[in-house]
TORMAR-715207 format. One record per residue (C-alpha): residue number from 1; residue in one letter; x, y, z negated. Coordinates in nm, 3 decimals. Layout:
NUM | a | X | Y | Z
...
This chain:
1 | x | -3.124 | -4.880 | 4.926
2 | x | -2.921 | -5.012 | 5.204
3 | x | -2.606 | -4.913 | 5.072
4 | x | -2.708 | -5.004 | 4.751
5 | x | -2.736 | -5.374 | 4.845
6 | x | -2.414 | -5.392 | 5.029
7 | x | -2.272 | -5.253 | 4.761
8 | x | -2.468 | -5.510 | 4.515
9 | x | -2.365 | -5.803 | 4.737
10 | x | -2.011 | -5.699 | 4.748
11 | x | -2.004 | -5.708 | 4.371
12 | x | -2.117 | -6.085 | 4.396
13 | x | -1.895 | -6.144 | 4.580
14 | x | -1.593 | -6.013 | 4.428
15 | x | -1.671 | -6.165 | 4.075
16 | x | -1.692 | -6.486 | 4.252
17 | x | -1.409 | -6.698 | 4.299
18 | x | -1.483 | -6.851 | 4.628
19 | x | -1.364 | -7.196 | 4.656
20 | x | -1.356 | -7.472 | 4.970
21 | x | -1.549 | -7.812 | 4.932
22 | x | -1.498 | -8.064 | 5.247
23 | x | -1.853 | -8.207 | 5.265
24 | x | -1.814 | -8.596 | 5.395
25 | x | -2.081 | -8.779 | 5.558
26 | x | -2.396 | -8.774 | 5.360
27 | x | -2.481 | -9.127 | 5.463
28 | x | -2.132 | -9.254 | 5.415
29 | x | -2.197 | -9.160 | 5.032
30 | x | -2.534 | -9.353 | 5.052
31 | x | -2.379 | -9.651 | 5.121
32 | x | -2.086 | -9.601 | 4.865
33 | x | -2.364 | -9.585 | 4.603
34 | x | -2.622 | -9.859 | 4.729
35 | x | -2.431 | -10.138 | 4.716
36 | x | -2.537 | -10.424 | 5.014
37 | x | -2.603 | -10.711 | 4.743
38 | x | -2.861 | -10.456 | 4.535
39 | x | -3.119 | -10.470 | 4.765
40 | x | -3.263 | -10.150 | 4.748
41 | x | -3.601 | -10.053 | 4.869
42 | x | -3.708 | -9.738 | 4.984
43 | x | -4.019 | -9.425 | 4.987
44 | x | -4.004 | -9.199 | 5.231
45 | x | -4.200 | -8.913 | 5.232
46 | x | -4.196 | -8.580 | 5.458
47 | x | -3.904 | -8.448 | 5.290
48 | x | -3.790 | -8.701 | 5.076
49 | x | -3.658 | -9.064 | 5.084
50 | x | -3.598 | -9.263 | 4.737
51 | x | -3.414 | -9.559 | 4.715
52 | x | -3.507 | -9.806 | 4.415
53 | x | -3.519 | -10.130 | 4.252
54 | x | -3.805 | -10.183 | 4.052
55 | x | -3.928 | -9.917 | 3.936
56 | x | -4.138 | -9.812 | 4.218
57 | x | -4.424 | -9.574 | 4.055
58 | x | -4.115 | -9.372 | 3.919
59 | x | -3.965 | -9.357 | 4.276
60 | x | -4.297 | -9.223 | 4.390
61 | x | -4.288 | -8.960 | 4.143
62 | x | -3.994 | -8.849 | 4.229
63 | x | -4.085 | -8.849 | 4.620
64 | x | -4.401 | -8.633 | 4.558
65 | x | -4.248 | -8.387 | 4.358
66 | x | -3.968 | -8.355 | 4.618
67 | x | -4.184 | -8.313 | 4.892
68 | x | -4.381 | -8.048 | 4.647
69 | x | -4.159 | -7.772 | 4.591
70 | x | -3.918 | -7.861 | 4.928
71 | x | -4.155 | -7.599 | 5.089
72 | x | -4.101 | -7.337 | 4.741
73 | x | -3.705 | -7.362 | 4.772
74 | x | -3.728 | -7.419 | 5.140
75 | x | -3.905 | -7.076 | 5.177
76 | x | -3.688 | -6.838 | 4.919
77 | x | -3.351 | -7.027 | 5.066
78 | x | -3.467 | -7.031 | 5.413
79 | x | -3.337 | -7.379 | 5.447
80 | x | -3.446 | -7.549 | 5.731
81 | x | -3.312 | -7.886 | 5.622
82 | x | -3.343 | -8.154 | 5.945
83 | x | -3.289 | -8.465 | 5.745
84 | x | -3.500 | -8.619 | 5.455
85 | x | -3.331 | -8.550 | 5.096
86 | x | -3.218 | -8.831 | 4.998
87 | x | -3.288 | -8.958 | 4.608
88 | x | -3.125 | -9.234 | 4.420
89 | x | -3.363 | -9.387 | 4.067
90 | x | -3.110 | -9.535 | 3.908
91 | x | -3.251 | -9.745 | 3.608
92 | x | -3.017 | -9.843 | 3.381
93 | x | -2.771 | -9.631 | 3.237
94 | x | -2.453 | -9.915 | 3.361
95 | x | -2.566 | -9.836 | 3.738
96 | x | -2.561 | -9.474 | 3.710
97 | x | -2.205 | -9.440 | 3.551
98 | x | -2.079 | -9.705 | 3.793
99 | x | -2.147 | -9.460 | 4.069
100 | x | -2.037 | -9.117 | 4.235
101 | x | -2.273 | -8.931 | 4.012
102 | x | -2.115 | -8.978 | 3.684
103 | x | -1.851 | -8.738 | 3.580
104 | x | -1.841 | -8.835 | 3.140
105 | x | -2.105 | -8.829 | 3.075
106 | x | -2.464 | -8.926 | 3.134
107 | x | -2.775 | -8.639 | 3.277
108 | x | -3.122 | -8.670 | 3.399
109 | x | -3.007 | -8.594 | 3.707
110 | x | -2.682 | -8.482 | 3.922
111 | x | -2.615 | -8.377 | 4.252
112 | x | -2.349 | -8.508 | 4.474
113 | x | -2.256 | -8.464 | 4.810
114 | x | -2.624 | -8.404 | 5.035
115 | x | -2.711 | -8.646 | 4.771
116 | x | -2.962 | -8.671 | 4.421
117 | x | -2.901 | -8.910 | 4.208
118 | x | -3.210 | -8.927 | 3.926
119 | x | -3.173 | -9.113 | 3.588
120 | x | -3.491 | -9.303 | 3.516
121 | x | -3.719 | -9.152 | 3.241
122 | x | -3.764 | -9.499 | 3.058
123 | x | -3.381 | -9.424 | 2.968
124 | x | -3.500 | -9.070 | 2.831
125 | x | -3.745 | -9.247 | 2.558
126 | x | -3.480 | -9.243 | 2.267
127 | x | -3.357 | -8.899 | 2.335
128 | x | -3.688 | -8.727 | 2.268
129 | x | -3.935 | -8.683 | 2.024
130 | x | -4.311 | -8.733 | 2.111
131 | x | -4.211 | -8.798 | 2.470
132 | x | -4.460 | -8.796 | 2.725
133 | x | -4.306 | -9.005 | 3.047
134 | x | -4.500 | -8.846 | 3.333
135 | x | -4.586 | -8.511 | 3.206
136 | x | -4.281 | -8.475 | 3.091
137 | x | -4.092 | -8.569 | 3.388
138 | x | -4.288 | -8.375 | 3.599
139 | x | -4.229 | -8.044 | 3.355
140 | x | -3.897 | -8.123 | 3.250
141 | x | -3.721 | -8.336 | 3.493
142 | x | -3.407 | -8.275 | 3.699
143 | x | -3.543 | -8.354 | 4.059
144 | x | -3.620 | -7.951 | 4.145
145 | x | -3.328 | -7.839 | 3.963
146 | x | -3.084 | -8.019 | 4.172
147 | x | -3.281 | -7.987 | 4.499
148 | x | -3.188 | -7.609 | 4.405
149 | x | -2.805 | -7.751 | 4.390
150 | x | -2.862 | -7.851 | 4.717
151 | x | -3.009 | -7.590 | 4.878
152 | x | -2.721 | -7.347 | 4.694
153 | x | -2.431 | -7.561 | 4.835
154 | x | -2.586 | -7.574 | 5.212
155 | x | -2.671 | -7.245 | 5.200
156 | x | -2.318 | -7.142 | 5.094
157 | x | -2.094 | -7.407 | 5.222
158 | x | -1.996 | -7.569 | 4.906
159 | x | -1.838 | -7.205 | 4.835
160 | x | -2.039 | -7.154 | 4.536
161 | x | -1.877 | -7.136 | 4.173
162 | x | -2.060 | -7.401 | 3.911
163 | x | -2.151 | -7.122 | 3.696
164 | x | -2.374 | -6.897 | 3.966
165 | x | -2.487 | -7.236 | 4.104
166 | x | -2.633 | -7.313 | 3.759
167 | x | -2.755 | -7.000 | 3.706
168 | x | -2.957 | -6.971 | 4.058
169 | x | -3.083 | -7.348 | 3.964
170 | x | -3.246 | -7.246 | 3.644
171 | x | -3.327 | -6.896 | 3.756
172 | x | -3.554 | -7.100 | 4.046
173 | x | -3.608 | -7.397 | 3.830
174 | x | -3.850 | -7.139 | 3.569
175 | x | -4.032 | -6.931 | 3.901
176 | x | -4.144 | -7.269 | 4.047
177 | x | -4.202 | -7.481 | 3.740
178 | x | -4.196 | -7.266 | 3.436
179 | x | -3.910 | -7.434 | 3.266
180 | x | -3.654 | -7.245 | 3.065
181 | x | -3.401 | -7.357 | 2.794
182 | x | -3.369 | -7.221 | 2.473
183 | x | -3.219 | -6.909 | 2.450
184 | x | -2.846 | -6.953 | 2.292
185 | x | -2.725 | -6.644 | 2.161
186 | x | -2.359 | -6.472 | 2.171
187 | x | -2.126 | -6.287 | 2.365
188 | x | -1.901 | -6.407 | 2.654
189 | x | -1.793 | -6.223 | 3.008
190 | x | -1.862 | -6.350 | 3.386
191 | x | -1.473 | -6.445 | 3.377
192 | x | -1.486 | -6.645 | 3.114
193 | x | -1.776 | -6.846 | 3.281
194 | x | -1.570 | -6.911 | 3.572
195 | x | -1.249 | -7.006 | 3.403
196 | x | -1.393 | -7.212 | 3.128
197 | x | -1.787 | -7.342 | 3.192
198 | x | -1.702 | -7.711 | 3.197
199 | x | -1.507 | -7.618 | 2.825
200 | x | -1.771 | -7.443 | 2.666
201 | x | -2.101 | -7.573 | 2.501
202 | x | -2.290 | -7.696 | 2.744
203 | x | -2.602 | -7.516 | 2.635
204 | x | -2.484 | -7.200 | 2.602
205 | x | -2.282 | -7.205 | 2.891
206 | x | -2.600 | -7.285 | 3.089
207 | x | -2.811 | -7.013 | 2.916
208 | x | -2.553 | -6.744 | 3.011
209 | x | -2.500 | -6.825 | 3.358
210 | x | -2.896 | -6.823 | 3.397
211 | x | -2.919 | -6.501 | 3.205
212 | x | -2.632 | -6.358 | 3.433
213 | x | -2.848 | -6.490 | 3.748
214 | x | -3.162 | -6.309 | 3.567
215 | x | -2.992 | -5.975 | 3.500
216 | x | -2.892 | -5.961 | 3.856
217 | x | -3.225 | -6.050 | 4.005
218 | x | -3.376 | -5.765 | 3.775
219 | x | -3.141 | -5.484 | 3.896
220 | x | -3.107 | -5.582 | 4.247
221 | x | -3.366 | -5.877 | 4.375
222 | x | -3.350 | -6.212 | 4.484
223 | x | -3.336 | -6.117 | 4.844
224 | x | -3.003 | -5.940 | 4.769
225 | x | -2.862 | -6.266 | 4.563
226 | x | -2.947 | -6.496 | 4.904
227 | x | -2.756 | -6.241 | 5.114
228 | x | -2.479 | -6.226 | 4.854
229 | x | -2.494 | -6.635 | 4.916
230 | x | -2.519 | -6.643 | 5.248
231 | x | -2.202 | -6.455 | 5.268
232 | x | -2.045 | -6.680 | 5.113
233 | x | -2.106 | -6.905 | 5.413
234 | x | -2.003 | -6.728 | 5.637
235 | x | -1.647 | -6.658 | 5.510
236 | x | -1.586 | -7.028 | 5.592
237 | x | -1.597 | -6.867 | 5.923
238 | x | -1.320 | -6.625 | 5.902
């Protein structure tokens, strides 16, 4: 079985196109984002920290769920993470593609740099049908997903691809939450994912790369995929 896994994590790691990320300061892009003049306030929690405006039962929200499932991902990504994670509510739609977050277009959530940045659900009203803000939110929104994004790109160094990093999030996303996209049917290989993710639809893109993630959990168990990733670390290192 031992072989087996090295052979499984050797796999990984060959279909995966390793790739360096210089991680800045994770305070310096705090204070890129929240601007001196905005005034933001602040929740902390035990694992959390999120900065807002107004909207402070949202911000709450968002720290309780944090500190939540922190101990969930914490446990399966043994990440023994020192500092609080650090959310940003942004609550208007101007705010959040003024800042480091927004790459064309808008999401629920995105993860940057040691740092979350969450889309407030009163912008989410138009977008769905029967829409149920806290239940919803709670079910449906991004804050464990890209806590996952985190804990992939400290575990590996930033040397994950986008594809396997999406994957892992929505693999983890449905074991802690229940959570799962619709299933988008067709054909497409693992290096097509790599070259062309950001090109392809972006909900079939995301249902492959979590059906890729599945597949491999199935035939060779999570504990192999966070060996494969912490390998991935510790190339920086050679």
């Amino acid at each position: 079985m031992k072989i087996m896994e090295k052979y499984c994590c050797l796999l990984l790691l060959l279909l995966i196109l390793f790739y360096g990320v210089t991680k800045n300061n994770q305070q310096s892009t705090l204070q890129k984002v929240l601007f001196d003049e905005y005034h933001w306030q602040a929740i902390e929690g035990v694992y959390s920290k999120v900065y807002y405006k107004t909207e402070k039962e949202y911000a709450e929200l968002i720290q309780r769920q944090a500190d939540t499932y922190y101990t969930m991902i914490a446990k399966d990504f043994e990440w023994n993470k020192k500092e609080k994670i650090n959310f940003i509510l942004f609550e208007t739609k101007e705010d959040f593609m003024s800042s480091l977050f927004y790459r064309g277009n808008i999401t629920m959530g995105a993860y940057y740099n040691g740092v979350i940045g969450v889309l407030s659900p009163n912008l989410w009203e138009n977008q769905k049908q029967y829409w149920k803000k806290t239940d919803d939110f709670l079910e449906k929104g991004p804050v464990v997903h890209e806590m996952i994004h985190f804990a992939v790109d400290d575990k590996t160094m930033g040397n994950c691809e986008e594809f396997l990093s999406e994957g892992i999030a929505l693999y983890y996303e449905k074991k802690y939450t229940g959570f799962s996209m619709p299933v988008s049917k067709g054909q497409i290989t693992t290096k097509e994912l790599q070259q062309n993710f950001d090109k392809l639809d972006s909900s079939f893109a995301y249902w492959k790369s979590y059906e890729w993630v599945q597949k491999f959990v199935e035939c060779y168990g999570e504990k192999t995929l966070q060996k494969a990733l912490q390998q991935m670390a510790e190339k920086c290192y050679k």
